[in-house]
Structure formats: structure tokens, C-alpha cells
C-alpha positions, 0 to 999 in steps of 0.5 A, a space after each residue: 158332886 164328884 170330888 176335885 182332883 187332887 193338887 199336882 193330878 194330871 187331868 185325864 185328857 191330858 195324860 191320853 194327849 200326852 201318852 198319844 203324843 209319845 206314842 207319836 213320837 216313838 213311830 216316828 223316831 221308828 221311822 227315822 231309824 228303820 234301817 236299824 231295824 233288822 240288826 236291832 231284831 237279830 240283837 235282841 234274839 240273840 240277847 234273848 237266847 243268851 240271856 239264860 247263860 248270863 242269868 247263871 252266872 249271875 246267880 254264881 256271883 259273877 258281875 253281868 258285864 263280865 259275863 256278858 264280856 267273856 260270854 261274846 269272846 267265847 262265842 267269837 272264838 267259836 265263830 272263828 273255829 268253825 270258819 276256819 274248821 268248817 267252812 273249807 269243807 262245806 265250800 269243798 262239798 259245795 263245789 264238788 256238789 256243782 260239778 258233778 250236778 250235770 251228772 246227777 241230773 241225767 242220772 235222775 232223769 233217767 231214773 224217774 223215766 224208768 220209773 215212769 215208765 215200769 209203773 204204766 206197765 204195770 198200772 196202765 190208769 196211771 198213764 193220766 195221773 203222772 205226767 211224763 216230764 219234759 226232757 231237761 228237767 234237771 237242769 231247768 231246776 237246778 237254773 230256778 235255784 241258782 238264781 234264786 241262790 243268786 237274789 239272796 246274793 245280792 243282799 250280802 252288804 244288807 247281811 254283812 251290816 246286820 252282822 257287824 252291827 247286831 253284836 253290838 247292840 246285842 251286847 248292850 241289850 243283854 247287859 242293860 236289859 234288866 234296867 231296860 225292862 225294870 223302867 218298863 214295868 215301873 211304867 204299868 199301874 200298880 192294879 195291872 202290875 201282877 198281872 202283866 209281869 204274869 202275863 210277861 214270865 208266861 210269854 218268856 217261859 213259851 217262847 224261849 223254852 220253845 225257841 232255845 229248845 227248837 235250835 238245840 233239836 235242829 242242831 242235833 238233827 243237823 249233825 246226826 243227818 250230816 255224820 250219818 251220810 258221811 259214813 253211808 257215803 252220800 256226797 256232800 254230807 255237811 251240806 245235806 246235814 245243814 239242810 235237815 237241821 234247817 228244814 227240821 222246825 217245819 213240823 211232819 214236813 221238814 224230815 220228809 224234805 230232807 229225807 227226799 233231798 238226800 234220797 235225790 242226792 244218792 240217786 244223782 250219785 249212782 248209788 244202788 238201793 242197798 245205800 237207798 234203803 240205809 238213807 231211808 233207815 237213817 232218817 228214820 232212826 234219826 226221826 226216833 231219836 228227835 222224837 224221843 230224846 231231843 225233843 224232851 230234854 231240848 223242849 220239855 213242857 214248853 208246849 201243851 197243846 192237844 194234837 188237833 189244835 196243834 194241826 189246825 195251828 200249823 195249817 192256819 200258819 202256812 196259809 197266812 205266812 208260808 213256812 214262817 208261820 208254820 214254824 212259828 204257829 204253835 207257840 203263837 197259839 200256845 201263847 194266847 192260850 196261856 194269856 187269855 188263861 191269866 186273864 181270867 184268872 186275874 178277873 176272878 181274883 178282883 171278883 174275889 175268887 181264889 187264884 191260881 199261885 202260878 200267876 200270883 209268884 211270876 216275876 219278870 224273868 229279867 228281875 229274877 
């Protein structure tokens, strides 16, 4: 016969209805409350990559309202300068930019006419292979990008709410998160605890390393590319720099992307094909510099994963979420790797066989 349970024990039916019954409540709270959605999601992210700035001062023996307080008027105040630094001259660059783009586009036009034209000359089977572009071109294109610049216009009021509310639930997730995660975890059995603040600390350790390191790397790909054409003399440099920098996570995409945009820029502007020759030099050295210092010092060992995985992941990423998901493929992928490894290993362990001490010392990286 089993044994009774034990007085004050909670049947089991009972705590799965109870648990369904909040799960129920949670979605529709959620539902209530959507709209907060996208400034409560930019809040967190930007907790999530402040929050090792806040950890060291912690660990300096500063109060975490403090250096949460004085970490949001130091970004502020750098917000405030590159408005009033940067801002005129990326709008001057813009302007200048939509200007002159009936020149640089009969320009291009011609250009790749002649071009068209000398390859057939010379290798009459590709008369099939390239198509002869309709006249106007150019300006068709640069029509498809206004208004398509036009559409993300018009959710400006849904950009500037997410802006004016995500800094203050930002600040609070960043100054409450540790109680925040302190409840969740004490919410996991005690069997599963190790486990899960393991599985917990290697997500943290991929994802942020991954995603702190990739905004540093396009950071600097974005102000080697916008000082390089500025000193080359390619219009626009801010603007073609902003550009690499955001193309840049594409991965074996984004360089060429921005490589062509610049190219296309210098052409539009006339230029001869000792400054073409310097652009192509420039993204090149750039590339060489991303590969060998920013990538190691930005992102580390954030990522293991054999190149083969890492293609098939990308290639996996473009067809399920387009650009997003070739960003976002490689540490999705790592993160799976690392969970189903701490899974087995805290399989083992109840089989009792040893495990490894990694997963053993993990804590939550809030708890720390």
C-alpha cells in the first residue's frame, strides 16, 4: 500500500491545476498588456548588456541603485552628444546623398552599360546570361527605397513610445533583476536546481558574450569603414559607415554588402579606378582587422562550433527568419549544443558517474 501523504502536501492534480491556472493567468495578463511588449523587449536587452558594467561596480563596493543611476546619466549624456555631434552631420551627408542621386544614377547607368556592353564584346555567350537593364533603372530603384524608408516612417509614434518607455523599465529590470531571478530560481525543485542555474549560466555565457561582442565588433567595423572613405573622399562616409557597421553580423555577407554600396556610391560620384582600387584595399584590410583583432578581443570563445555546423546553421537561419535568422543562427545553435551537453552530464551524475565541475560551480550570473 503506498503511504498517505503527508499533512499540509498538496495532492498532485491539485498543484498541476493550480500551476495551469497561473499559466492561464500569466497568458492573459500578456494579452492584456501586449503593447508593452516591444518597449518591455528593448528594456531587457538593454539590461542585459548593461548589466556587466553594473556587476563590476558591485563588485567595487558600489550600491546597485547607484550604479545603475549614475550608469543611465552617462549614457544619457553620451546620447545627448552624439545628437548634437553627429546627428547634423549625418542629416548633412543625407541630404547631400539625395541630391545628387539623379547624378549618380545616370552615371551607374552608363557605367554598367558600358560595361555590358565591352563584356559581350569580348565573350559573345554571355549576350544570354546578362540581361540588358531597362533604361531608368536607377531611379526605379531609388523610388523602391523611398518608400520603403517611407513605411518605417510611419511608425515613428510606435518607435518614439518604445523609446520613451523602455529606459524605465530598463532601469528597473536592471536594478531589481537579481530579486527578480532570486524568486524565479527558488520556484525550481531543489532536484533540478543545479541543473537549470547550469543550464541558466551557459545560455547567459553564449548569448551575452555572443551579443556584447557582436555590437563592439560592428561598432568598430562601422568607424574603421566611415573614417576610411572619409579620408578616400567617398560622399557620404558617415552614412556608408552606419551601413557596414549594420550590415556587418550578416556573417560572409555583410562585408560584401557593404563593400558593393560603397563601390556603387564611388562610381555615382565619378570617381576613377585608383579610388575604386583604394575602397576595395580598405574593406579588405578592415575584413583583416574584424578577423584577427575585433573578433578575438569583442567575442572571445563565445562560440565553438565546427565550420560546417556553422554554414549549415546560417543557411538553416535565412530560410526560416531571413536576415534575422542568419544572425541569430549561430548562438541559437551553440546554445542547444551546450544544454543537451548539461543535460547528459546531469544524467550521468544521478547514474552516478562523474561530472564535469563546469556544471557543477555554475551559478546564475545575477547571483554571483
Amino acid at each position: 500500500m503506498s503511504a498517505p501523504p503527508a499533512a499540509g502536501a498538496r495532492p498532485p492534480t491539485s498543484a498541476a491545476a493550480l500551476g495551469l491556472v497561473v499559466l492561464l493567468a500569466l497568458v492573459g495578463v500578456g494579452w492584456l498588456f501586449r503593447g508593452l511588449f516591444l518597449p518591455l523587449l528593448a528594456a531587457a536587452l538593454g539590461a542585459y548588456f548593461a548589466h556587466p558594467i553594473v556587476a563590476r561596480a558591485q563588485e567595487r563596493g558600489i550600491r546597485r541603485s547607484v550604479a545603475v543611476a549614475a550608469l543611465f546619466v552617462v549614457a544619457t549624456a553620451a546620447l545627448v552628444v552624439t545628437v548634437i555631434v553627429v546627428a547634423p552631420a549625418v542629416e548633412r551627408q543625407a541630404r547631400e546623398l539625395v541630391r545628387e542621386a539623379p547624378a549618380f544614377g545616370e552615371r551607374l547607368e552608363t557605367l554598367a552599360a558600358a560595361a555590358r556592353r565591352s563584356l559581350v564584346a569580348r565573350l559573345p555567350w554571355l549576350a544570354h546570361q546578362l540581361p540588358e537593364l531597362a533604361p531608368g533603372w536607377p531611379e526605379r530603384l531609388l523610388a523602391d527605397q523611398q518608400r520603403h524608408a517611407a513605411t518605417v516612417a510611419s511608425g515613428a509614434g510606435t518607435v518614439l513610445f518604445v523609446l520613451l518607455l523602455a529606459p524605465i523599465f530598463g532601469f528597473f529590470l536592471l536594478r531589481d533583476g537579481g530579486r527578480l531571478l532570486d524568486g524565479m530560481v527558488r520556484l525550481v525543485p531543489p532536484r533540478h536546481i543545479e541543473t537549470s542555474v547550469a543550464i541558466w549560466c551557459e545560455i547567459d555565457r553564449i548569448i551575452g558574450r555572443y551579443l556584447r561582442g557582436l555590437v563592439i565588433e560592428s561598432l568598430g567595423v562601422a568607424v574603421l569603414a566611415a573614417a576610411g572613405l572619409w579620408a578616400l573622399g567617398v560622399p557620404a562616409p558617415m552614412l556608408l559607415g552606419a551601413f557596414a557597421g549594420m550590415v556587418n553580423p550578416l556573417p560572409y555577407v555583410g562585408v560584401l554588402l557593404s563593400l558593393a554600396v560603397a563601390l556603387a556610391t564611388a562610381l555615382g560620384a565619378g570617381m576613377g579606378p585608383d579610388v575604386l582600387l583604394a575602397v576595395v584595399g580598405l574593406f579588405v584590410v578592415i575584413r583583416l582587422v574584424d578577423d584577427f583583432v575585433l573578433i578575438p578581443l569583442a567575442l572571445g570563445g563565445s562560440v565553438h562550433l565546427h565550420p560546417a555546423l556553422v554554414i549549415a546553421a546560417i543557411l538553416a537561419g535565412e530560410q526560416t527568419l531571413g536576415v534575422l535568422g542568419m544572425v541569430l543562427a549561430v548562438p541559437l545553435v551553440t546554445v542547444v549544443k551546450e544544454v543537451v551537453r548539461l543535460l547528459l552530464e546531469s544524467a550521468a551524475a544521478r547514474r552516478g558517474r562523474p561530472r564535469a565541475a563546469r556544471a557543477t560551480t555554475a551559478v546564475a550570473p545575477y547571483l554571483c
